[in-house]
C-alpha positions, 0 to 999 in steps of 0.5 A, a space after each residue: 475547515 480550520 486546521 490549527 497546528 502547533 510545534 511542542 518543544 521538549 528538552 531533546 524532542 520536537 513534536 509536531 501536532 496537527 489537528 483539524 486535518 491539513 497536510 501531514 508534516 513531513 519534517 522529520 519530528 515525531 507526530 502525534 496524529 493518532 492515526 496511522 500517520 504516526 506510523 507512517 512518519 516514524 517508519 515509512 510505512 503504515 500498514 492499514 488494516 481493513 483497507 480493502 474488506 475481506 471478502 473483495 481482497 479475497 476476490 483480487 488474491 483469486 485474480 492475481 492468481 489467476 494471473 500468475 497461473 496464466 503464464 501456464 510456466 507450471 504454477 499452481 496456487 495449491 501446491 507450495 512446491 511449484 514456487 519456483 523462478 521457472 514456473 513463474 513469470 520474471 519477478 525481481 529479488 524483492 518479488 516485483 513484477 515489473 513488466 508484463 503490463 500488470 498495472 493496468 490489469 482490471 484487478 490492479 486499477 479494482 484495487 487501486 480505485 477501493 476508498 481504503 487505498 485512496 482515503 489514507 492518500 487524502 488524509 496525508 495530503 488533505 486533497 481529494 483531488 489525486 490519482 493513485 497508482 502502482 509501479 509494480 505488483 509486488 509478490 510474497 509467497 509463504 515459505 
């Protein structure tokens, strides 16, 4: 596949456009890939909405759930008022599970194996040849 890029010049600006696919310039210029890219050069992240289909991500929320209530520490997922650090496993101040070996529950690599986790992957780094994985299982509870 051919891939063509070229570098725009503005009075202030340099933008960088790549068409045809190839690996997504991380060069600090704005982008103009038309896809989540943008997003995710300009801000650092990109939200993908749709990534995982509704009724799996349903299914992994019920395992991490499961999880959490496994610690038998007094959680329960339909009482908001149990949301508390001692009725929780350890979690760090920007809610982290770091321990405990939660990246290799089934669930974990379930989700880190879904196409909507991994295509954004390829298309960032124009290789089909790559290994996801997570460091942490990061927890937010609504307030």
């Amino acid at each position: 596949m051919a891939t063509t890029t070229a570098t725009l010049e503005f009075p202030t600006t340099k933008m960088t456009m790549t068409g045809g696919g190839g690996r997504m310039a991380l060069d600090g210029r704005p982008t103009n890939y038309g896809d989540f890219r943008d997003d995710l050069n300009r801000d650092g992240y990109a939200v993908i909405k749709g990534a995982i289909p509704r009724e799996r991500a349903l299914e992994y929320s019920d395992k991490f759930y499961n999880y959490i209530e496994g610690f038998g520490l007094g959680y329960k997922r339909d009482d908001p008022m149990s949301v508390k650090r001692e009725k929780l496993p350890v979690l760090n101040e920007k809610g982290m599970i770091l321990s405990y070996g939660v990246c290799h529950e089934k669930w974990v690599w379930d989700i880190r194996g879904e196409e909507g986790v991994v295509a954004p992957f390829n298309k960032v780094y124009d290789d089909e040849d790559l290994i996801v994985s997570f460091d942490v299982v990061n927890v937010g509870f609504a307030k």
